[in-house]
DOZASE-825488 format. One line per field, with one value per residue (C-alpha): chain; residue in one letter; residue number from 0; y, x, z. Coordinates in Angstrom, 1 decimal. Example, Ala and Ser with C-alpha at 12.3 -4.5 7.8 and 13.67 -1.06 7.14 Angstrom:
BEGIN
cadena: [A A]
residuo: [a s]
num: [0 1]
py: [-4.5 -1.1]
px: [12.3 13.7]
pz: [7.8 7.1]
END
This chain:
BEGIN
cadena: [A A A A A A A A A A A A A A A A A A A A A A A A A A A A A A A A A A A A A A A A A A A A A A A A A A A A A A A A A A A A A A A A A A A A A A A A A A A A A A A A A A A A A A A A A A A A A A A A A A A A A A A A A A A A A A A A A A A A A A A A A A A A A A A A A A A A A A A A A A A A A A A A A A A A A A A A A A A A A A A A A A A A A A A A A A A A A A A A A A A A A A A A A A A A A A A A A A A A A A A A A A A A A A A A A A A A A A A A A A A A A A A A A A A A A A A A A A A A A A A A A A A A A A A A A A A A A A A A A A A A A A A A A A A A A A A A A A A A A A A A A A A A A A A A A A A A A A A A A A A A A A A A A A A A A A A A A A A A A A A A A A A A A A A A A A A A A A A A A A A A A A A A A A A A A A A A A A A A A A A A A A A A A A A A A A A A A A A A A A A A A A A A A A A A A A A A A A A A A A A A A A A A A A A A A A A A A A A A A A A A A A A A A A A A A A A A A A A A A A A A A A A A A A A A A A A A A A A A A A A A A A A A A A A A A A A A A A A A A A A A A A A A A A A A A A A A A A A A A A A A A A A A A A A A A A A A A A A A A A A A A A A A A A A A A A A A A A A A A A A A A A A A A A A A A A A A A A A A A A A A A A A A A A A A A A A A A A A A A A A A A A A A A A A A A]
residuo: [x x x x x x x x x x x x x x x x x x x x x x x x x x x x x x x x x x x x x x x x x x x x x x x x x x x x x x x x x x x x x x x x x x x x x x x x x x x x x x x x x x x x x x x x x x x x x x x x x x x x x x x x x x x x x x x x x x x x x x x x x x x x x x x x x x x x x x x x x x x x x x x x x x x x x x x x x x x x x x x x x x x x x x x x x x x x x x x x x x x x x x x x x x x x x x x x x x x x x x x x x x x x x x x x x x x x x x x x x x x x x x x x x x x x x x x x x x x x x x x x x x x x x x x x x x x x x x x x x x x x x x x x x x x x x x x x x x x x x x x x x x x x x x x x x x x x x x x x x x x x x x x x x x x x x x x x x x x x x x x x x x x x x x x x x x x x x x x x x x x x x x x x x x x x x x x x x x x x x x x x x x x x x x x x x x x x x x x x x x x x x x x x x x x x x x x x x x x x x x x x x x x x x x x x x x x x x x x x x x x x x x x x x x x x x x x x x x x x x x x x x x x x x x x x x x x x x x x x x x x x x x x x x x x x x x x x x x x x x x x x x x x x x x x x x x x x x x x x x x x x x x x x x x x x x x x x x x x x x x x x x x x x x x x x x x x x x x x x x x x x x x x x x x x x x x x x x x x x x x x x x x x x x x x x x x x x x x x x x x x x x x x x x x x x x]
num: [0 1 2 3 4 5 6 7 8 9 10 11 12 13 14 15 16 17 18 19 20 21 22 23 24 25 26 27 28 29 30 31 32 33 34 35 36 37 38 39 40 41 42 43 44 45 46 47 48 49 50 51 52 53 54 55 56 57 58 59 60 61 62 63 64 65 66 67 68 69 70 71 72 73 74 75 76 77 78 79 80 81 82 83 84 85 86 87 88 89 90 91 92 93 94 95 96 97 98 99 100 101 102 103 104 105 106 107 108 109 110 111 112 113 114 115 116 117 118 119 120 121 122 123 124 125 126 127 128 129 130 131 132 133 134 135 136 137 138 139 140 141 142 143 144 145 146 147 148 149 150 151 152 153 154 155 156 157 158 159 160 161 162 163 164 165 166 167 168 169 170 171 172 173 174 175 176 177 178 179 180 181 182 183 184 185 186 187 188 189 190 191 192 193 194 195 196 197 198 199 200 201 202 203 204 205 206 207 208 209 210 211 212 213 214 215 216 217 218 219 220 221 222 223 224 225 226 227 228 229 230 231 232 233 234 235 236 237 238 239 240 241 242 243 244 245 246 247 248 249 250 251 252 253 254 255 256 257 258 259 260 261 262 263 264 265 266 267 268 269 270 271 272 273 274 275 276 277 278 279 280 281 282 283 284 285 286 287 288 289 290 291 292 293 294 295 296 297 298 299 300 301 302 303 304 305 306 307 308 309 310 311 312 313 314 315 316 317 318 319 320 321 322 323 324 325 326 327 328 329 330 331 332 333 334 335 336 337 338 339 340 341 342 343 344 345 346 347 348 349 350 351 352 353 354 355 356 357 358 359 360 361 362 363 364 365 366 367 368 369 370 371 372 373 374 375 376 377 378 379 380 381 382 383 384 385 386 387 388 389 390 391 392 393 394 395 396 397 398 399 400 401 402 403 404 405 406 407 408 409 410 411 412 413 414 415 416 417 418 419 420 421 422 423 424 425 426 427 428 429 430 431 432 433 434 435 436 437 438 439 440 441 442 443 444 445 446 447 448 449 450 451 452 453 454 455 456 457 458 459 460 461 462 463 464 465 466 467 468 469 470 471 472 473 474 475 476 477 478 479 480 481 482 483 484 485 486 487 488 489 490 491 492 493 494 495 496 497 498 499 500 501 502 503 504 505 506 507 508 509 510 511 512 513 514 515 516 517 518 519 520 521 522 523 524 525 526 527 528 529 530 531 532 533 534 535 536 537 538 539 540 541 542 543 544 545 546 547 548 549 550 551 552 553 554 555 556 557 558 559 560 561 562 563 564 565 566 567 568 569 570 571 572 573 574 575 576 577 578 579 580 581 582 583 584 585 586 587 588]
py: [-19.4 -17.2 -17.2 -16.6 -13.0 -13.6 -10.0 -10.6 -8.1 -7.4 -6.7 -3.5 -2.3 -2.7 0.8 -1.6 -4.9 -2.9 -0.6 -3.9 -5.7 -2.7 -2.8 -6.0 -5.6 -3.3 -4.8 -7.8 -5.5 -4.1 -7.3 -9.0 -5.7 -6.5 -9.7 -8.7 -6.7 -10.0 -11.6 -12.5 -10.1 -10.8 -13.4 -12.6 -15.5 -14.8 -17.1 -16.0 -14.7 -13.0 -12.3 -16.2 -16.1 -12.1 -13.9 -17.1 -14.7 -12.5 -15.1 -17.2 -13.8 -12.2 -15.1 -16.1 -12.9 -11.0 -12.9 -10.6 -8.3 -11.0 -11.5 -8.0 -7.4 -10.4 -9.0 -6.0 -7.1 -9.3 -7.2 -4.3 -6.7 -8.4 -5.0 -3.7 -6.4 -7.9 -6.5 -8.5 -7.2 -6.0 -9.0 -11.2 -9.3 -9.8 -13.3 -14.7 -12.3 -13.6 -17.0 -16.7 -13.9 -17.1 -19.4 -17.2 -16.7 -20.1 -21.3 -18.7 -19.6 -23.2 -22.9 -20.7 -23.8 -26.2 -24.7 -23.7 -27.4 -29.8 -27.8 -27.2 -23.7 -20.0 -20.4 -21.1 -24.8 -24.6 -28.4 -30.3 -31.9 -29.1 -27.5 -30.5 -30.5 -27.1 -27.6 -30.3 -27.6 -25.3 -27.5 -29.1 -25.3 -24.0 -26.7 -25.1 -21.3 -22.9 -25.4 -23.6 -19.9 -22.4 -24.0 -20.3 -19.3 -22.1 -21.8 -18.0 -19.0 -16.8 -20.3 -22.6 -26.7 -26.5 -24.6 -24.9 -27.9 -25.2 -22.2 -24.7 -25.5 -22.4 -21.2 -23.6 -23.1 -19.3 -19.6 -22.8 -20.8 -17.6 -19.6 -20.8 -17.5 -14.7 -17.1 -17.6 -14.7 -12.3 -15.1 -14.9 -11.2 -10.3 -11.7 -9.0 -11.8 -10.4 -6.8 -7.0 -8.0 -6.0 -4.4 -7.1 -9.3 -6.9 -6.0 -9.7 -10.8 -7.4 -8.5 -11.8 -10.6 -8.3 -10.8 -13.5 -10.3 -9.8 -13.3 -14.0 -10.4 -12.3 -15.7 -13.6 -10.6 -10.3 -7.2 -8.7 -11.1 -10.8 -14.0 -16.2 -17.8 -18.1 -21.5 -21.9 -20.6 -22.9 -21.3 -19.2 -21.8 -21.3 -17.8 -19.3 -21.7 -18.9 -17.0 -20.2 -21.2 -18.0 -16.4 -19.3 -18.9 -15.2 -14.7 -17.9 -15.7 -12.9 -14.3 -16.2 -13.4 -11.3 -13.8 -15.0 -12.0 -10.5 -14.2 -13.5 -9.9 -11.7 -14.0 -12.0 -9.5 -12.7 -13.0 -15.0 -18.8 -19.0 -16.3 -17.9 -20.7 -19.8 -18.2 -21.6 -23.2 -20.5 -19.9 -23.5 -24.0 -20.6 -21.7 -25.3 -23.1 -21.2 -24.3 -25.9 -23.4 -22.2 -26.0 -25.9 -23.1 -23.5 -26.8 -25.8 -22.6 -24.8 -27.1 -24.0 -23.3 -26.6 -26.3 -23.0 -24.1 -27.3 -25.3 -23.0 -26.0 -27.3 -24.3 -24.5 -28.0 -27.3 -23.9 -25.8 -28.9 -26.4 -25.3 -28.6 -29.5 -26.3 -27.4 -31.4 -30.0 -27.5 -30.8 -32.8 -30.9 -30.2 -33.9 -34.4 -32.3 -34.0 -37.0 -36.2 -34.3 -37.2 -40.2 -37.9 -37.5 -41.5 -42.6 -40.7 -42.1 -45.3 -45.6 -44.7 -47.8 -49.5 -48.1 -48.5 -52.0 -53.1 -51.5 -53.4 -56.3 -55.4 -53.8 -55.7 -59.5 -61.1 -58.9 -59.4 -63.3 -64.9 -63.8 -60.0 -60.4 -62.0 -59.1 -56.5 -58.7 -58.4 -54.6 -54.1 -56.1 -54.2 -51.2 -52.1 -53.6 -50.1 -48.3 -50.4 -50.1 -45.9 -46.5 -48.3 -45.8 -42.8 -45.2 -45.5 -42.1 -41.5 -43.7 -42.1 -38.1 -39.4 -37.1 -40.2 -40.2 -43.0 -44.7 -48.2 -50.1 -53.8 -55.6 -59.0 -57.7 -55.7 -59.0 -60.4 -58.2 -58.2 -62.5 -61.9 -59.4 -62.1 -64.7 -62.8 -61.9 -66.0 -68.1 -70.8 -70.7 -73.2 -71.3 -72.0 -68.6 -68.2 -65.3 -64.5 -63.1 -59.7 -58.4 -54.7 -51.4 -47.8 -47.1 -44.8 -47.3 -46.1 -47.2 -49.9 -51.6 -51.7 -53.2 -56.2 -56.3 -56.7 -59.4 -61.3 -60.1 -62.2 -64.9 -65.5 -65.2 -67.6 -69.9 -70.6 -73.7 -75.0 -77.4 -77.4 -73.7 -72.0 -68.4 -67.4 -64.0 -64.1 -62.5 -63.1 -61.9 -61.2 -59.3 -56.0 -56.0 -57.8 -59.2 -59.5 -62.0 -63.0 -66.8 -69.5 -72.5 -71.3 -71.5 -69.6 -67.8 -68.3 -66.8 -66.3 -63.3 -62.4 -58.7 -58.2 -58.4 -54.8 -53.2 -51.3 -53.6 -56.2 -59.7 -63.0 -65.0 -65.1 -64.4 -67.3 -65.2 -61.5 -58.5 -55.2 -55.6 -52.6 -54.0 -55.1 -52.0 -49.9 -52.1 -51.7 -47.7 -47.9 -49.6 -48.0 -44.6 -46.1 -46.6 -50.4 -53.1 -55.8 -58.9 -61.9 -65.8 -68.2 -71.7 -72.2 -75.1 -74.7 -70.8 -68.3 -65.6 -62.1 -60.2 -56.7 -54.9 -51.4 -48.6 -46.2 -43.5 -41.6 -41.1 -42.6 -43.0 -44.5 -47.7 -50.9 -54.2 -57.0 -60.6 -61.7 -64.4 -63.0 -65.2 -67.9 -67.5 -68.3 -71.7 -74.0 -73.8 -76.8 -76.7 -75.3 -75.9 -74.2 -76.0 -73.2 -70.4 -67.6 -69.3 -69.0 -71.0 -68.7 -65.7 -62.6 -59.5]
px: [101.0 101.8 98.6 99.0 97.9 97.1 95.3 92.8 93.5 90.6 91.2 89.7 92.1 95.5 97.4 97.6 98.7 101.2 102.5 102.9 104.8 107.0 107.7 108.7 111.0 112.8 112.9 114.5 116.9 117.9 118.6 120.5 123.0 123.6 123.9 126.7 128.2 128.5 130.5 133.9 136.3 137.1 133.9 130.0 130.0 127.9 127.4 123.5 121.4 118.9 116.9 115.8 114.4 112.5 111.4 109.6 108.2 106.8 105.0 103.6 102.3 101.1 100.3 101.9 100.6 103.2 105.6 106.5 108.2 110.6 111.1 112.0 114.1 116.5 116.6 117.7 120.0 121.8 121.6 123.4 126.2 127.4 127.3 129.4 131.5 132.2 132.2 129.5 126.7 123.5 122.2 124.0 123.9 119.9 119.7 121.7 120.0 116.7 117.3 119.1 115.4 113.9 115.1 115.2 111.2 111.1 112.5 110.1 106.8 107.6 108.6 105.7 103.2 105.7 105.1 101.5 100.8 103.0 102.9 99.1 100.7 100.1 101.5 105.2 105.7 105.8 106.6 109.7 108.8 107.8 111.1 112.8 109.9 110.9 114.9 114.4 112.0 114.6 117.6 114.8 113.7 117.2 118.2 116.0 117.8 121.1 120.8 119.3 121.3 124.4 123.5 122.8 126.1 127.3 125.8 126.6 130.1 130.4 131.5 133.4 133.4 136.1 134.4 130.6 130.5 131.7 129.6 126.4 127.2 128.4 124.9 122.7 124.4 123.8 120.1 119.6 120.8 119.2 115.7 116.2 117.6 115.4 111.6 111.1 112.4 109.8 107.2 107.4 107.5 104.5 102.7 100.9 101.2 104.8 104.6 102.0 104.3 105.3 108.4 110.0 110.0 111.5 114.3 115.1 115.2 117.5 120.2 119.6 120.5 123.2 125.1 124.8 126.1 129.2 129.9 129.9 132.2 134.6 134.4 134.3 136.9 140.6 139.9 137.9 140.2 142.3 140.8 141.5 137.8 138.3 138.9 135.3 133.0 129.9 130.6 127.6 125.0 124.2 122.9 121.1 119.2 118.7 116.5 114.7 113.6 112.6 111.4 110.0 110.8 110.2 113.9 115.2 115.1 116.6 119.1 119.7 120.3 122.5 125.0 125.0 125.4 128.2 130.1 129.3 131.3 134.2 134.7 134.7 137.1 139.3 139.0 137.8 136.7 136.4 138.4 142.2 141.1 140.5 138.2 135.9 136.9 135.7 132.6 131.6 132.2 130.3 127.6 127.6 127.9 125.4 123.2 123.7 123.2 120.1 118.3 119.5 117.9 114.8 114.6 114.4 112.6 109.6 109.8 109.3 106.4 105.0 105.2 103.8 101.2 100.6 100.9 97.9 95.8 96.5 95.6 92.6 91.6 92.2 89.8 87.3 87.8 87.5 84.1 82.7 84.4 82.1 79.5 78.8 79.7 76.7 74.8 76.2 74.6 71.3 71.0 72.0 69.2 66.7 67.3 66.8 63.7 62.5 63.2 61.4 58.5 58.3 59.2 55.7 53.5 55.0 55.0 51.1 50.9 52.0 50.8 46.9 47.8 48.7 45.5 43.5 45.5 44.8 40.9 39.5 41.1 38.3 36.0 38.2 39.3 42.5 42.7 42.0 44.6 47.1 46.7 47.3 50.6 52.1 51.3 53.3 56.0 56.1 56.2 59.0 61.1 60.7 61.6 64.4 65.7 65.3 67.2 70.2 70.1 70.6 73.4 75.1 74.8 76.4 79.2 80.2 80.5 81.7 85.5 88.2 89.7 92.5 94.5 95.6 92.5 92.3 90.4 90.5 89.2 86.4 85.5 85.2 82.5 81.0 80.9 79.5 76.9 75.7 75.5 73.5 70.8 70.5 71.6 70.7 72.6 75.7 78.5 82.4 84.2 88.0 90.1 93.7 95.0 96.6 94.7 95.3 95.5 95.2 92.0 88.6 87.0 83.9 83.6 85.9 83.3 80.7 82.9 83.6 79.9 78.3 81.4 80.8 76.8 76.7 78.6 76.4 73.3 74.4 75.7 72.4 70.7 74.6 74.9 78.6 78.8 81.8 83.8 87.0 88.6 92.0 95.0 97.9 100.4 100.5 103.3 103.8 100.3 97.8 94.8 92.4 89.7 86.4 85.8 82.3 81.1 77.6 75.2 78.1 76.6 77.6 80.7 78.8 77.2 80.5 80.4 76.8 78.3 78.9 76.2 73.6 70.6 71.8 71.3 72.1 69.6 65.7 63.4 65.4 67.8 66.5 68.1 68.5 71.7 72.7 75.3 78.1 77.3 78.9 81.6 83.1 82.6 84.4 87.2 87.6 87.9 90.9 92.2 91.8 90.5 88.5 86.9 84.7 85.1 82.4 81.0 77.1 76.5 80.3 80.7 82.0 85.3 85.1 88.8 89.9 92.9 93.7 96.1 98.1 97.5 94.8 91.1 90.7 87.9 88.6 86.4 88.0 87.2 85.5 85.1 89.4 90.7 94.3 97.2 97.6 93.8 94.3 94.3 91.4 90.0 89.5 86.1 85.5 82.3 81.9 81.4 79.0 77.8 79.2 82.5 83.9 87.2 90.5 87.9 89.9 88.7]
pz: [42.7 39.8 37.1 33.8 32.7 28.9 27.9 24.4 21.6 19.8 16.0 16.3 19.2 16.7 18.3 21.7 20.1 18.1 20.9 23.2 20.3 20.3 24.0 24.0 20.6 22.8 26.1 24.0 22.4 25.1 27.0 24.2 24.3 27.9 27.1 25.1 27.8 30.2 27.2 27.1 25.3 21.8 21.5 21.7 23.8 27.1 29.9 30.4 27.6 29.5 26.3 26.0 29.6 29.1 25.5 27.4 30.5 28.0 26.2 29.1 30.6 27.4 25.8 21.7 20.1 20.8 18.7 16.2 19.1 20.0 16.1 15.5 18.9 18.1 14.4 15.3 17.7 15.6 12.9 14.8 16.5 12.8 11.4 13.8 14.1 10.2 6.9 5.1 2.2 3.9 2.6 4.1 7.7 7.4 5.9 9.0 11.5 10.5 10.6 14.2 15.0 13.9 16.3 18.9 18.6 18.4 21.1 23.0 21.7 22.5 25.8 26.6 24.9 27.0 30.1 30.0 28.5 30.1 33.6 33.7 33.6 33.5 36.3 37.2 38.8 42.7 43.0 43.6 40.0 38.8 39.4 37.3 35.0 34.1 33.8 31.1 29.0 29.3 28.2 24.8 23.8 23.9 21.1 18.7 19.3 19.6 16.6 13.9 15.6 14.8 11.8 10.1 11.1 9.1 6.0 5.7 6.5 9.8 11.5 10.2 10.9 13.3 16.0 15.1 17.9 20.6 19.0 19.4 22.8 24.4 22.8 24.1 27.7 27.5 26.4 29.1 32.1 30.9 30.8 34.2 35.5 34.1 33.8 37.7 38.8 36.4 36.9 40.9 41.4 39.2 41.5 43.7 46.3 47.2 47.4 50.2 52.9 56.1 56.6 58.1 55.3 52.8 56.0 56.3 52.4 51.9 54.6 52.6 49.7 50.8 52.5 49.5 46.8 49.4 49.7 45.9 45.8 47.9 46.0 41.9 42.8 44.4 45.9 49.2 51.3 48.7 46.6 49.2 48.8 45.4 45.4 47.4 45.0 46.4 49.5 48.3 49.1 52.5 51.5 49.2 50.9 53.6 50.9 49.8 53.1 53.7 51.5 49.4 45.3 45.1 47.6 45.8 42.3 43.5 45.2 42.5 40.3 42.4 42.6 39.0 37.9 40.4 39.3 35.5 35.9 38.1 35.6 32.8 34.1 34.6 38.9 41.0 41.5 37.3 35.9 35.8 33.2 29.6 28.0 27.1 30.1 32.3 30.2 30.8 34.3 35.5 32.9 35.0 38.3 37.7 36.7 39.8 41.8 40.0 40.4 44.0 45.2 43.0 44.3 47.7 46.9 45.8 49.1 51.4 48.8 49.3 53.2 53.2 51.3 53.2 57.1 55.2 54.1 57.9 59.7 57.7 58.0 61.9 62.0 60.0 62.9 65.6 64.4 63.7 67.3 68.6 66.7 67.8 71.5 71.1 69.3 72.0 74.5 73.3 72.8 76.2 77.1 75.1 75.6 80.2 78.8 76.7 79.2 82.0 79.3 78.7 82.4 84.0 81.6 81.6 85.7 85.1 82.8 85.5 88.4 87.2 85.6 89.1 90.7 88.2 89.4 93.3 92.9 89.7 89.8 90.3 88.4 84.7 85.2 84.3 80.8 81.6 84.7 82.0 79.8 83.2 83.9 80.1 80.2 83.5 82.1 79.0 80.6 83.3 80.5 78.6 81.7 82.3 78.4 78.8 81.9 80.1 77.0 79.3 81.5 77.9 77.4 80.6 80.2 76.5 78.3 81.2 82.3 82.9 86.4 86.3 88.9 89.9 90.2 91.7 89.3 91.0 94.2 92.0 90.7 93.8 95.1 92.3 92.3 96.1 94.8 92.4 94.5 97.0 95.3 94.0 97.1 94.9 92.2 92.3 90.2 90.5 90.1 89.3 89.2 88.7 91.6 91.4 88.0 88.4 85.4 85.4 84.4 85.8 88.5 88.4 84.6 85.2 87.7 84.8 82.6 84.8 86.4 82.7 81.6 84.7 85.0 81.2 81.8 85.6 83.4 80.4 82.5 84.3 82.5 83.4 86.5 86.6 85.7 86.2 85.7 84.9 85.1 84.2 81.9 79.8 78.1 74.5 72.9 75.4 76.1 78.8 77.5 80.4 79.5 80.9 80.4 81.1 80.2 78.9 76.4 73.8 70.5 67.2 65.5 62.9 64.3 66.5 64.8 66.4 70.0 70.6 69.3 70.9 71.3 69.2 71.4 70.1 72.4 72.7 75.4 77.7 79.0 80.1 78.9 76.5 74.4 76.2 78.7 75.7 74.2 77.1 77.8 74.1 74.7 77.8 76.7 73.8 75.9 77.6 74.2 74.7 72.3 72.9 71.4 71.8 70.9 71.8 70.6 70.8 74.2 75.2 76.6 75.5 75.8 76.2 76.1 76.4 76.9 78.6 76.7 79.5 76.9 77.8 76.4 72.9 71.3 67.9 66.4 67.2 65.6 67.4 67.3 66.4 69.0 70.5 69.6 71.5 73.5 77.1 78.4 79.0 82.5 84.6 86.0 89.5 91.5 94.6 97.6 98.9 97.5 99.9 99.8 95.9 95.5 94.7 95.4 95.9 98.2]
END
C-alpha cells in the first residue's frame, strides 16, 4: 500500500518550497513537450497527456503546496507551443496560456483532494472498487482541464464553433488516459516496498515486460510479421494479465506503460492496429484502447493485491493459531496433571473419611446410639458419592483426550451385553428390552460402549418405579443420515429444561433416582468427536427419547445443539415385558 508522503514547509524554510516548486515546473514542462511529441502531425492533439497524470502524483505525494509549479510548467508550456506555432500579440499568447495553466492546476489539485478524500487516500486504491473508484475521478477532474482548456481557446478565437466539440473531447480523452496511465504507475513504484525484492522477481517482470513491448511491436509496426497481427491489437492482454498476476499493480503499471506507449508511436507514424484510419479516428480508438486495457490490467492488478494481502493476513491468522494451538496443548497438559494430582490429593483423605466412619460404625455402635450411627452412615455416603463424582470428572476427562480408533462396531450386540450386564446385577427387576437388529457404524468401541451403557444405564434407572417398563434401541432413517435412538417408558423430564440435558452436572431429577449428571455429559462429548449430533425428547410420567447420529468424517469437535426432535421421530413402541429376566425378547448377542 502506497502512503502518502506529504513533506511540511515551514515559512522560514522558503529556498526548499521554492526549489521543489521549480522542479516540478520543470518536470511538467518537460512532460507536456513529450506530450507533444506523441501527437499527431499537423495537430497538438496527443492521445496521453502525461503532464495531467505527473500533475496529480505530484500533488497526492507532496501534498497542494506545490501548486504554483504545475501553474508555471503548463504556462510555460503553452506559452512556448502557441508562440511557435501562431502569430498572435504576447498578450494574447499569455491570456489563453493562463487560462488553459489554470485548468490544468485545477484539475490537479482536485484530483489529488479527490483521491485522498473519497479513497481514504495517500495512498493509491488497491481494491477492485477502488480501481473503478479511481477511473470515474479521472474521467470528473479531466472535465475541468478539458472544458475551461476548450472554452479559452474559444474566446481567444484559436477554435472556432465548428470543431470546439472535437477539441474538448480529444482533450478530455488525452488528460483521462494520462491520469490513469502516469498516477499508479509513480504511485506504486515509490513505494520502497518494490525495490526490495530478489533477483528473481526483477528477472521474471523483465521477460514480462519484454515480451508484452515485442508483442505490441508486432500488433503497432509493419516491420515484425509484416503487420499481420495488426488486426489483433488486444492480443496484448495475456501479457498483461501475466504482469498483474504476478507482479501485483507495481508490473500491471509498467506493463501498462510499455505498451501504451510503443502503440501511441505505431499509431502516430500511421502503422499498425490504429494507424490506417484518420487522424481523429485513430486518436479515439487508441485513446479507447488504451482505456480498456488500462482498467483491465489495473483491475486485475488490484485482485492479486487483494490475495496477496489476504494469503498474508492468513498465514498470520494460522501462525497466531499455531501458538495458541501450542499453547492450550501445554495448558492442556498441565491440567491433565493437576487434575491426577488433585483427585489423588482428595481420594486419600476422602477414603480416611470413610474408612474411620466405618470403624466408628464396627468399634463404637453401641457406645454413640442411633443418632451418632446415622450421622457415621451420611458421612460415608458423602464421602463415597464424592469419590464416585471425582471418579466421573476424571472418566470425562478421559473420554475428551481420548486418540479415536474407528471400525465397524456392532452396536446391537453391544447393547445386548450391556442389557445382560443390567439385569445381573438386579435379578429382580422386570424390564422388556427391544433392539433393532443389525444397528452397526464406524465409530471407536471403546467410547462407543459408554455411549450406549449410559443411554441404556438412564433409561434402566428411570424406568424403575415402572411395572411394565420397557427399552427400545432402534434407528431410522432421516434424509442420508441414521439417527440411532434410545427410547423408555419412564419417569420423562420436562422439555422445558431439555437444553440442561448435556451439561456437566446438570440433573433434572432429585435424590429418587441416584446419580452425578456426569453420564449425559460424556455421551454428548463422544458423539460430538465422531462429528455426530444428538438430542433429547421426553414428556414428564411417559419416558423419554434420547437420539444421536454418527458422521464417517473423522474427529470433530464442534458444539452441537441439543434438545430438537428429528423429523418424523421414530415410531411408538408397543410394550414388551420379558418373560424372565435372563431371557430379553428380540435380545441380540
Amino acid at each position: 500500500m502506497i502512503r502518502r508522503i506529504a513533506p511540511r514547509f515551514p515559512t522560514r524554510d522558503v529556498a526548499k518550497l521554492v526549489f521543489t516548486i521549480l522542479v516540478v515546473a520543470a518536470l511538467y514542462y518537460g512532460a507536456a513537450r513529450l506530450g507533444l511529441v506523441l501527437a499527431f502531425e499537423q495537430t497538438n492533439a496527443s492521445p496521453v497527456w502525461p503532464p495531467s497524470g505527473i500533475a496529480v502524483a505530484l500533488a497526492v505525494l507532496l501534498g497542494r503546496r506545490i501548486w504554483p509549479g504545475i501553474f508555471l510548467g503548463a504556462l510555460f508550456a503553452n506559452y512556448v507551443v502557441f508562440a511557435e506555432s501562431l502569430p498572435l500579440p504576447s498578450l494574447t499568447l499569455l491570456q489563453t496560456s493562463s487560462g488553459i495553466a489554470t485548468g490544468n492546476t485545477l484539475e490537479a489539485l482536485s484530483g489529488a483532494w479527490l483521491l485522498q478524500h473519497l479513497l481514504r487516500a495517500g495512498t493509491f486504491p488497491l481494491t477492485s472498487r477502488g480501481v473503478l473508484k479511481f477511473a470515474a475521478i479521472a474521467g470528473a477532474i479531466s472535465l475541468i482541464s478539458s472544458l475551461l482548456g476548450s472554452t479559452t481557446l474559444w474566446f481567444t478565437g484559436l477554435a472556432t464553433a465548428p470543431i470546439i466539440y472535437e477539441v474538448w473531447f480529444t482533450w478530455w480523452l488525452g488528460d483521462t488516459t494520462g491520469i490513469l496511465i502516469i498516477v499508479p504507475l509513480i504511485l506504486a513504484w515509490v513505494s520502497a516496498a518494490q525495490w526490495k525484492k530478489g533477483a528473481g522477481w526483477w528477472l521474471e517482470l523483465g521477460v514480462v515486460i519484454a515480451l508484452s513491448a515485442l508483442v505490441s511491436a508486432c500488433v503497432f509496426s509493419d516491420w515484425l510479421l509484416g503487420g499481420y497481427v495488426a488486426s489483433l491489437p488486444y492480443i496484448v492482454l495475456p501479457f498483461l494479465v501475466w504482469a498483474a498476476y504476478r507482479f501485483g499493480i507495481a508490473g500491471a503499471t509498467g506493463a501498462i506503460a510499455v505498451v501504451a506507449t510503443i502503440a501511441i508511436i505505431g499509431t502516430v507514424y500511421q502503422h499498425g492496429a490504429f494507424g490506417s484510419s484518420p487522424s481523429h479516428s485513430a486518436l479515439v480508438m487508441l485513446q479507447l484502447f488504451i482505456g480498456v486495457i488500462t482498467i483491465t490490467t489495473l483491475l486485475l492488478g488490484t485482485a492479486t493485491e487483494e490475495r496477496n494481502s489476504y494469503q498474508q493476513a492468513l498465514r498470520r491468522a494460522n501462525r497466531r493459531l499455531e501458538e495458541r494451538s501450542r499453547e492450550l496443548e501445554q495448558s492442556n497438559r498441565e491440567l491433565e496433571s493437576f487434575s491426577y494430582s488433585v483427585s489423588h490429593d482428595l481420594r486419600a483423605p476422602l477414603r480416611a473419611i470413610d474408612g474411620f466412619a466405618a470403624a466408628l460404625c464396627d468399634d463404637f455402635a453401641g457406645d454413640i446410639g442411633e443418632q451418632g450411627n446415622d450421622h457415621l452412615r451420611r458421612i460415608r455416603s458423602a464421602a463415597q458419592r464424592m469419590e464416585k463424582l471425582i471418579g466421573d470428572m476424571l472418566e470425562l476427562a478421559r473420554v475428551t483426550r481420548a486418540a479415536l480408533h474407528r471400525q465397524s462396531v456392532d452396536l446391537s450386540a453391544v447393547a445386548g451385553k450391556i442389557v445382560v450386564e443390567l439385569r445381573r446385577g438386579d435379578r429382580q427387576r422386570v424390564c422388556g428390552f427391544e433392539c433393532d437388529a443389525g444397528l452397526s457404524a464406524r465409530v471407536d468401541p471403546r467410547l462407543f460402549r459408554l455411549v450406549i451403557e449410559n443411554l441404556i444405564g438412564n433409561a434402566w434407572k428411570y424406568t424403575a418405579t415402572r411395572e411394565d417398563a420397557w427399552i427400545h434401541f432402534g434407528s431410522r432413517r432421516d434424509g442420508n443420515k441414521t439417527v440411532f435412538f434410545v427410547e423408555d417408558n419412564g419417569v420423562g423430564f420436562d422439555m422445558h429444561y431439555a437444553d440442561r440435558l448435556f451439561s456437566p452436572f446438570q440433573r433434572l431429577h432429585g435424590t429418587e433416582f441416584e446419580g452425578t449428571g456426569i453420564g449425559l455429559a460424556s455421551v454428548a462429548r463422544i458423539i460430538r468427536r465422531h462429528g455426530g449430533d444428538y438430542w433429547g425428547t421426553g414428556e414428564v410420567g411417559k419416558g423419554a427419547c434420547f437420539y444421536f447420529t454418527v458422521s464417517d468424517d473423522g474427529d470433530s469437535r464442534q458444539t452441537r445443539t441439543a434438545a430438537r426432535p428429528p423429523a418424523g421421530g421414530p415410531t411408538e413402541v408397543s410394550r414388551l415385558v420379558a418373560a424372565a429376566p435372563e431371557q430379553p425378547k428380540h435380545l441380540q448377542g
